[in-house]
N, C-alpha and C positions, 0 to 999 in steps of 0.2 A: 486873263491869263498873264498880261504883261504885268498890271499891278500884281500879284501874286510872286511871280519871278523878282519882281523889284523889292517886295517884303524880302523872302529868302535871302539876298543879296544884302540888303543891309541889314541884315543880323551881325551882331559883333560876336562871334563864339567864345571869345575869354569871355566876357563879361558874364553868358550862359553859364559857363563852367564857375566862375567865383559863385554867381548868385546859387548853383549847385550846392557848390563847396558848402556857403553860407546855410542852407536850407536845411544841411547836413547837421552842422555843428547845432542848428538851432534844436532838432528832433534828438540830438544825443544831450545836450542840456537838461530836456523834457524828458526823456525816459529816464536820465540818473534821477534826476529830481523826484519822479512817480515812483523809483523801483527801488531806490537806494536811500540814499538822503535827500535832505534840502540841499540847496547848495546857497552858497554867500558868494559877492560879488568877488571876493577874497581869492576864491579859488580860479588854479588858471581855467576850467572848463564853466566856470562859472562869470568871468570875464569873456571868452570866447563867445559863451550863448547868449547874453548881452551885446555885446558887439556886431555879433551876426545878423541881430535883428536889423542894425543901423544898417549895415549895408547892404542886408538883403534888398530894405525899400528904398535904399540909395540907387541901389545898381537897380533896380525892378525900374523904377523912375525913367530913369538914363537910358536903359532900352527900351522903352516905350517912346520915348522924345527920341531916337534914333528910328527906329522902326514905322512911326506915324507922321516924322516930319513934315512929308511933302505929302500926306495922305488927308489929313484935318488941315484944311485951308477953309471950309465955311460953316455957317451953320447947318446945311445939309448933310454936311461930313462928319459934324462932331456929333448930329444928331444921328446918325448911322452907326460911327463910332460906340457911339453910348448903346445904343438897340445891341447892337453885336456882345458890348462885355455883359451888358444884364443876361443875354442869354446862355451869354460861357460860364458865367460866376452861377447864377440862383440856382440854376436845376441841381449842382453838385452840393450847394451849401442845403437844399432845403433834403435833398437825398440822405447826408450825412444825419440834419438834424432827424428825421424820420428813422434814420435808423438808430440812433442813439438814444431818443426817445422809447425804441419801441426793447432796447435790448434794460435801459434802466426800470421800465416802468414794473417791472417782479422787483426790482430793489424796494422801491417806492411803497409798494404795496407792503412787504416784508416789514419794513422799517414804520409804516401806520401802524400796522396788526401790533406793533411791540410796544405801542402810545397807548398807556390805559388813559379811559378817562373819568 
């Protein structure tokens, strides 16, 4: 509990909020670009969504090296560490791909049917 409280605590909440901000700008980059045009680096929303990417893994970084400082002191810890993200990261990345797979695979099929051979 007390590590826990001590996580909480060294949270920087600006830095939350920017890497928000960032997160933001990078998702409206990506829908102009899917629903509207491309965009070129030219454009200011198109500098913005380039930009954001740098410091979203800038700041992602910086709160990590805040929030794990005094928590990874050895190989027990970094080996803990590491158990802990594989379990936060995979389930959601392999959920996504499962689902993206299962919602393209009538594309897929659509688009063979129209391949003569």
């Amino acid at each position: 509990m007390i590590k826990e409280q001590n996580y909480i605590r060294s949270r920087v909440e600006s830095i939350d909020w920017l890497r928000g901000l960032a997160a933001l700008l990078i998702m409206a980059y990506h829908l102009y670009y899917w629903r509207v045009a491309p965009l070129n680096a030219d454009s200011c929303l198109g500098r913005l969504g380039i930009y954001a990417v740098s410091i979203f893994f800038i700041l992602s970084g910086l709160s990590m090296a805040i929030v794990y400082n005094g928590f990874i002191n050895s190989i027990k810890t970094s080996f803990v560490f590491l158990v802990r993200r594989i379990f936060r990261i995979w389930p959601l990345l392999w959920i996504v791909t499962t689902f993206n797979f299962v919602i393209n695979i009538k594309k897929v099929k659509m688009d063979f049917q129209l391949v003569s051979w």
